[in-house]
N, C-alpha and C positions, 0 to 999 in steps of 0.2 A: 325243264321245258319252258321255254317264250313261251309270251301269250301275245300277240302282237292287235290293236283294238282295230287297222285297217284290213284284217284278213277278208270280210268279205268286199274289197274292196277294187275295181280293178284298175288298173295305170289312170286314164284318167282322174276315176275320182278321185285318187287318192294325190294327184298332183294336184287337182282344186283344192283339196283341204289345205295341204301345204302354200298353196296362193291365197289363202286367206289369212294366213298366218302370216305369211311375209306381207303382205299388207299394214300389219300391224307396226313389225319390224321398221317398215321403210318411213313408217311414221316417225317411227321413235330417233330417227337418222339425223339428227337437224340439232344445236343445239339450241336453237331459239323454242324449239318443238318441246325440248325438255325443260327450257327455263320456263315456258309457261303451265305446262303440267305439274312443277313445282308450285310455281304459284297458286293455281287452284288445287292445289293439297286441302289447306286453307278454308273452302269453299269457292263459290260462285265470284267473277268479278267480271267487271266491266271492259271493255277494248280501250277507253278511255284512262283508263287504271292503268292498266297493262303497259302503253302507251308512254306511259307516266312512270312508270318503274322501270322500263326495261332503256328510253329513248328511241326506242325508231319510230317512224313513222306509222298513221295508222293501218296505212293500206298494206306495208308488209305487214306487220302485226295479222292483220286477217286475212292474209294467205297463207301464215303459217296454222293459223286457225282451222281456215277450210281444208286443210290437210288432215288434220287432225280430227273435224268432224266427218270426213267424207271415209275416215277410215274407223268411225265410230266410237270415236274415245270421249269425243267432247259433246256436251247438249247445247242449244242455243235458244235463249227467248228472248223479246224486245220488252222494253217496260217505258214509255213513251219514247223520247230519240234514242233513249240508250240501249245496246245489245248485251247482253249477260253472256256467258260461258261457266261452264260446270263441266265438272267429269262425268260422262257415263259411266264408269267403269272402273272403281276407285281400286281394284284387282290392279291393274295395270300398275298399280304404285308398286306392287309385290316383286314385277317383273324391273322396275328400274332400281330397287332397294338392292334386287340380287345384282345386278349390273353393278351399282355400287361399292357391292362389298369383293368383288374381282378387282375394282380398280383401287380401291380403298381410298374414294373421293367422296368426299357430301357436299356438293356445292352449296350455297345457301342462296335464296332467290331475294335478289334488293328489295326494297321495300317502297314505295309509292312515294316520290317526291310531293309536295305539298300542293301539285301543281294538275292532278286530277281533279275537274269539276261535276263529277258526275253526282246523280242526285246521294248515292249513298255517300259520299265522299263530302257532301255539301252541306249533308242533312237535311236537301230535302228529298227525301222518299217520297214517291207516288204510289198509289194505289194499285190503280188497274194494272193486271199484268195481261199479257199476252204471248202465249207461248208460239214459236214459230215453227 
């Protein structure tokens, strides 16, 4: 006997659930989407960094960003000019590791040319943070 967990469920709600889910999906769609969720494996890093590891530009850089926070994967705070990014959801690694191991790929994500200036890159850290 199934036991199926949307049974008291009816067409709609149960097509909302699955649109929340492919939300996630459509995140994951992008490879620049995935080289930067690689990179914050890692931890927390800068747009600046990112910028600097990957070469595009900043402004793409933080559209793939805002995709990625608007579908709630990434966290965001400022710590004076500079914007941080983190994973909400370090779960979400589980879901690209199984991706992985279908395709029997492990990309590796470059590593920050010398050419990031940001304070942690610079060594100088600031204090105050300010979460957004």
């Amino acid at each position: 006997m199934r036991v199926y967990l949307f049974n008291n469920l009816n067409i709609g709600e149960l097509m909302d659930v699955y649109e929340q889910e492919t939300k996630l999906y459509k995140a994951l769609m992008h490879p620049v989407r995935l080289a930067i969720l690689d990179l914050l494996r890692e931890g927390e890093e800068c747009v600046c960094h990112m910028e600097a590891a990957f070469g595009y530009r900043q402004a793409y850089i933080s559209q793939q960003l805002m995709v990625l926070k608007d579908a709630g994967l990434v966290e965001v705070r400022r710590e004076g000019l500079n914007i941080y990014y983190r994973v909400a959801h370090p779960e979400i690694f589980g879901v690209m590791d199984a991706m992985r191991m279908l395709t029997g790929i492990r990309p590796t994500p470059p590593a920050a040319a010398n050419v990031c200036t940001c304070p942690r890159c610079t060594g100088e850290h600031e204090v105050p943070l300010i979460k957004l």
